[in-house]
C-alpha positions, 0 to 999 in steps of 0.5 A, a space after each residue: 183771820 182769827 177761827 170762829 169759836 162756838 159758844 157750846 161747851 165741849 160737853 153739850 157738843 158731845 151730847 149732840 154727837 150721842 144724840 145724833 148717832 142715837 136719832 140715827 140708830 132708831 132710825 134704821 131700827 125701825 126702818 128695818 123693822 117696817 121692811 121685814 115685817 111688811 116684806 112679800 114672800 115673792 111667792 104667788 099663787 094662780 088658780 087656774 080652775 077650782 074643781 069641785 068634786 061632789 062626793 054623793 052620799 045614798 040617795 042623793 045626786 041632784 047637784 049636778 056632775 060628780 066633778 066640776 070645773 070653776 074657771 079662777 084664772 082671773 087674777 094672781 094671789 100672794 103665797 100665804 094669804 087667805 081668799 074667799 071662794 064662792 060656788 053657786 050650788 042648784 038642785 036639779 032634783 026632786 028633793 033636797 041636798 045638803 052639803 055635809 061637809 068641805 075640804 081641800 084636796 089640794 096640798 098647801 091649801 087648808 079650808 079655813 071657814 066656810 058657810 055654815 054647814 049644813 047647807 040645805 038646797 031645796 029642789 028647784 033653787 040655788 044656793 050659794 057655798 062660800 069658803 075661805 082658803 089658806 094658801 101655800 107660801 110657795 110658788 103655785 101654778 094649777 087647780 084647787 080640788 075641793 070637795 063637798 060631801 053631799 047627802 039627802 
């Protein structure tokens, strides 16, 4: 039996086999590439309460308690990722409050945006406070402090 001849030429074998090993190294470039880029840190972040600390200014003080406790333990958040929180604000008082201003007491926790501030809640109504937070990229298991800065 006589072996079977290919009718390419050695030089077109040769681009094939660089074509090849070509089309195999973009391959694992962007396979790599789309693995990296897309990888979780791992890390994950649970809220078990947010605690929200109303820091009173003269002659305000009618959005409740000084400290209060939001239970958050509803789900798990990735490590490095942005989450929005909500907080109903009512007045319990006789005149107006405005929040002044947020911020995170929280270590590895950065206020990113919030509602437009001032908010002004007029007495007798609720309002709603919405924020959105960084979180740490580490692993984060406890309560996030924020506080409001709260004036007439």
């Amino acid at each position: 039996m006589q072996p079977i001849e290919s009718q390419y030429s050695p030089e077109l074998k040769t681009n094939r086999k660089r074509m090849t090993y070509v089309a195999i190294a973009v391959i694992i470039v962007v396979s790599g590439y789309f693995a990296v880029s897309h990888m979780s840190t791992g890390d994950t972040v649970n809220v078990n309460w947010l605690q929200v600390n109303l820091q009173y200014t003269a002659g305000s003080g009618n959005l409740g308690p000084a400290v209060q406790y939001i239970q958050e333990n509803v789900h798990t958040i990735s490590g490095g990722t942005d989450h929005t929180y909500t907080i109903t604000l009512r007045d319990r008082g006789t005149s107006s409050s405005s929040v002044l201003s947020i911020s995170s007491d929280t270590p590895g926790f950065l206020i990113k945006s919030s509602s437009h501030l001032p908010i002004v809640v007029r007495p007798g109504s609720a309002t709603t406070l919405s924020f959105t937070v960084s979180t740490p990229s580490a692993n984060f298991v406890g309560n996030l402090v924020v506080t409001l800065v709260v004036g007439p």
